[in-house]
C-alpha positions as a Markdown table, in Angstrom:
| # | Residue | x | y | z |
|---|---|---|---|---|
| 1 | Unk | 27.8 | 25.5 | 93.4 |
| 2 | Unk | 25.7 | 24.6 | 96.5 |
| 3 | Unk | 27.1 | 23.7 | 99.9 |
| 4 | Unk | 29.0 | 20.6 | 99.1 |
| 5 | Unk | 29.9 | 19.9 | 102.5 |
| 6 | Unk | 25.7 | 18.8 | 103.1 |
| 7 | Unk | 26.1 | 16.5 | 100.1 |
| 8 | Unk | 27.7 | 13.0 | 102.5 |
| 9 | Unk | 25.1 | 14.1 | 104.8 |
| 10 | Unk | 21.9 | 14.8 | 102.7 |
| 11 | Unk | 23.4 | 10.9 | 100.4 |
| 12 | Unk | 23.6 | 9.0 | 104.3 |
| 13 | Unk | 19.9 | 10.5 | 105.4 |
| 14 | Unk | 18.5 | 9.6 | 102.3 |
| 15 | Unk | 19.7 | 6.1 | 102.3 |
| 16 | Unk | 18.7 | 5.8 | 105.8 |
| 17 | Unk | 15.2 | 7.4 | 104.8 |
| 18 | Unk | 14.8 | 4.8 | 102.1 |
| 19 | Unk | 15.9 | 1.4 | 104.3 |
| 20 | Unk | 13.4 | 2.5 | 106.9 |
| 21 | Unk | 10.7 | 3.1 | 104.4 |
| 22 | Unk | 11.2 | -0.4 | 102.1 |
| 23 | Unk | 11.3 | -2.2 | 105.4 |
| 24 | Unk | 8.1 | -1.2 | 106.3 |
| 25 | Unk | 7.2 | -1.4 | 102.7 |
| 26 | Unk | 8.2 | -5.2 | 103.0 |
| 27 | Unk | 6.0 | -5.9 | 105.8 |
| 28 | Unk | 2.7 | -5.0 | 104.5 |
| 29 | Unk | 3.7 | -7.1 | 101.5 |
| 30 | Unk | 4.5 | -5.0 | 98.8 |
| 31 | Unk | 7.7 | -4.2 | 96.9 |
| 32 | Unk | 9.9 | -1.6 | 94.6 |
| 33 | Unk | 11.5 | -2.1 | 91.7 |
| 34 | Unk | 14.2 | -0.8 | 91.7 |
| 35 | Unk | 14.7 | -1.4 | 95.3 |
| 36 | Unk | 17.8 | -0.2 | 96.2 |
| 37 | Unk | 18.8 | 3.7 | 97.0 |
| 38 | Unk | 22.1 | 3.9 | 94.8 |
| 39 | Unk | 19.6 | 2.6 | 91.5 |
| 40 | Unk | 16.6 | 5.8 | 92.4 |
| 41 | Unk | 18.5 | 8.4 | 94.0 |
| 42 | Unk | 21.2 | 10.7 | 92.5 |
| 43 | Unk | 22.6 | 13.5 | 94.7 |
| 44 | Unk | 24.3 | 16.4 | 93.3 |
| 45 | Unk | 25.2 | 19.9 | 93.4 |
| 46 | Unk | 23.7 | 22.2 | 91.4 |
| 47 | Unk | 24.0 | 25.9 | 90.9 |
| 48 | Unk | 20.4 | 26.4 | 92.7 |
| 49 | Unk | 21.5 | 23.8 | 95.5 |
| 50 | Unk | 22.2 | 20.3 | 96.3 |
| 51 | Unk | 19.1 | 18.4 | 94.1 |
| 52 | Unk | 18.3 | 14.6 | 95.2 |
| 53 | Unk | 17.0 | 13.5 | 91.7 |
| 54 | Unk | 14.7 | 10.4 | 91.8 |
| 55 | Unk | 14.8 | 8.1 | 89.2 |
| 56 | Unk | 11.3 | 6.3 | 88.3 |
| 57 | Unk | 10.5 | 3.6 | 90.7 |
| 58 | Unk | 7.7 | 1.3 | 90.6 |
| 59 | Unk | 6.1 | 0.0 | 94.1 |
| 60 | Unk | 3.6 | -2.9 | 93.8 |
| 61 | Unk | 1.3 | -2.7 | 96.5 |
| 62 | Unk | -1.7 | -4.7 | 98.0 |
| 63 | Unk | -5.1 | -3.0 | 97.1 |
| 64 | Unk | -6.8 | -4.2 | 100.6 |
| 65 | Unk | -4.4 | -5.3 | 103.5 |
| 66 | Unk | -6.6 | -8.6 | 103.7 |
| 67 | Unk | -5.9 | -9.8 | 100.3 |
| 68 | Unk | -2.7 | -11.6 | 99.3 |
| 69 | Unk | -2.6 | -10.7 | 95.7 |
| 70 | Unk | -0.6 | -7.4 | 94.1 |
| 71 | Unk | -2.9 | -5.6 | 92.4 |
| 72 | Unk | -2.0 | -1.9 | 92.4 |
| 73 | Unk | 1.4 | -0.5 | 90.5 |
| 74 | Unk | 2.0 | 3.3 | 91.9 |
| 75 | Unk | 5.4 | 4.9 | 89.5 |
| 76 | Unk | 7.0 | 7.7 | 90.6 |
| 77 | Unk | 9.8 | 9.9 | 89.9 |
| 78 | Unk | 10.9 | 13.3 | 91.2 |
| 79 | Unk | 13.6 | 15.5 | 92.3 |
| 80 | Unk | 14.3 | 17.4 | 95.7 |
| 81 | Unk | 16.5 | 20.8 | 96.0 |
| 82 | Unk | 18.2 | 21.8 | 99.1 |
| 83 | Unk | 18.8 | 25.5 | 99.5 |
| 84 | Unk | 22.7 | 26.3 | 99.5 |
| 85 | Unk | 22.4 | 28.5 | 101.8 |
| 86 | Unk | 20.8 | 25.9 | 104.3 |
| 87 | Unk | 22.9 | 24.9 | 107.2 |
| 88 | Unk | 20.6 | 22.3 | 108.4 |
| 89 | Unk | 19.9 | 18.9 | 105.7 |
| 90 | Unk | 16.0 | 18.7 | 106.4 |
| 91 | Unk | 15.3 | 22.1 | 104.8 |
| 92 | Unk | 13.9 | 21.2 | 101.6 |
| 93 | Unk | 14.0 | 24.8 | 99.1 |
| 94 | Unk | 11.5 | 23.2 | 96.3 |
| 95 | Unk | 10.2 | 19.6 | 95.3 |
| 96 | Unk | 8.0 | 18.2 | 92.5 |
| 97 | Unk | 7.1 | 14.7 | 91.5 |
| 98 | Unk | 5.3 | 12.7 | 88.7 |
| 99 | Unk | 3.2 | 9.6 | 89.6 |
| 100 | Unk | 1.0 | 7.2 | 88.4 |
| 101 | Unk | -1.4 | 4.4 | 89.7 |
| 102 | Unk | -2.1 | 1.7 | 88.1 |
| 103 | Unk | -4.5 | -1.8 | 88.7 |
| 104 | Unk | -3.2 | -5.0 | 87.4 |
| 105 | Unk | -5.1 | -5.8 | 84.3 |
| 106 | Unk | -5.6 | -2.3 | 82.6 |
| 107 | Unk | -4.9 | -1.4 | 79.5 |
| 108 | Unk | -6.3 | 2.0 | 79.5 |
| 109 | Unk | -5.4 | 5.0 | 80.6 |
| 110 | Unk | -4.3 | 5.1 | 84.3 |
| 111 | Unk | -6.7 | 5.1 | 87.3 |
| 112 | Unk | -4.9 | 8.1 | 88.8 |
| 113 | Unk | -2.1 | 10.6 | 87.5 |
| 114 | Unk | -0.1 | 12.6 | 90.0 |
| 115 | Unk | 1.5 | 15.7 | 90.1 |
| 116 | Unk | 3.0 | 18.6 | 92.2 |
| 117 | Unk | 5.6 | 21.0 | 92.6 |
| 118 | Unk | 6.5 | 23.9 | 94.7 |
């Protein structure tokens, strides 16, 4: 099993992380759903390392910063692994993610799909 003592630290940076980001989320207009860290982020130990699994999330975001309406739906999930080995929490050891935009109103296919891992 990875480095358990990292695991408090790696769970209190990443809600930090996310309270910095959905307040500045917040103040450009848009929003999350879920919204709070304990509902998208699971930390645990693996055998490969400490992974920070995100559960989908769904930000709804302004398309121009003039306009007042929500008009663009961006899902993501993902996961993070943190080598065991690490000594440091920052040191990320692989990540991918899944995403997808969307524009209020469509009922086709999505205007963008996302995906990466390393």
């Amino acid at each position: 099993m990875a480095a358990p003592n990292l695991m408090p630290t790696i769970e209190r940076r990443v809600r930090e992380a996310w309270s910095s980001f959905y307040a500045e989320l917040r103040k450009l207009g848009g929003h999350a759903l879920p919204n709070r860290s304990a509902d998208i982020f699971v930390v645990r130990p693996t055998d490969a390392g400490i992974e920070v699994e995100v559960q989908p999330v769904t930000f709804r975001l302004k398309e121009k910063a003039a306009r007042t309406d929500i008009s663009i739906y961006v899902t993501v999930t993902g996961s993070l692994l943190f080598s065991p080995e690490s000594t440091r929490d920052d040191t990320g050891k692989r990540f991918r993610y899944l995403g997808r935009l969307f524009r209020r109103g469509e009922r086709q296919a999505p205007a963008a799909y996302l995906r990466h891992a390393l």
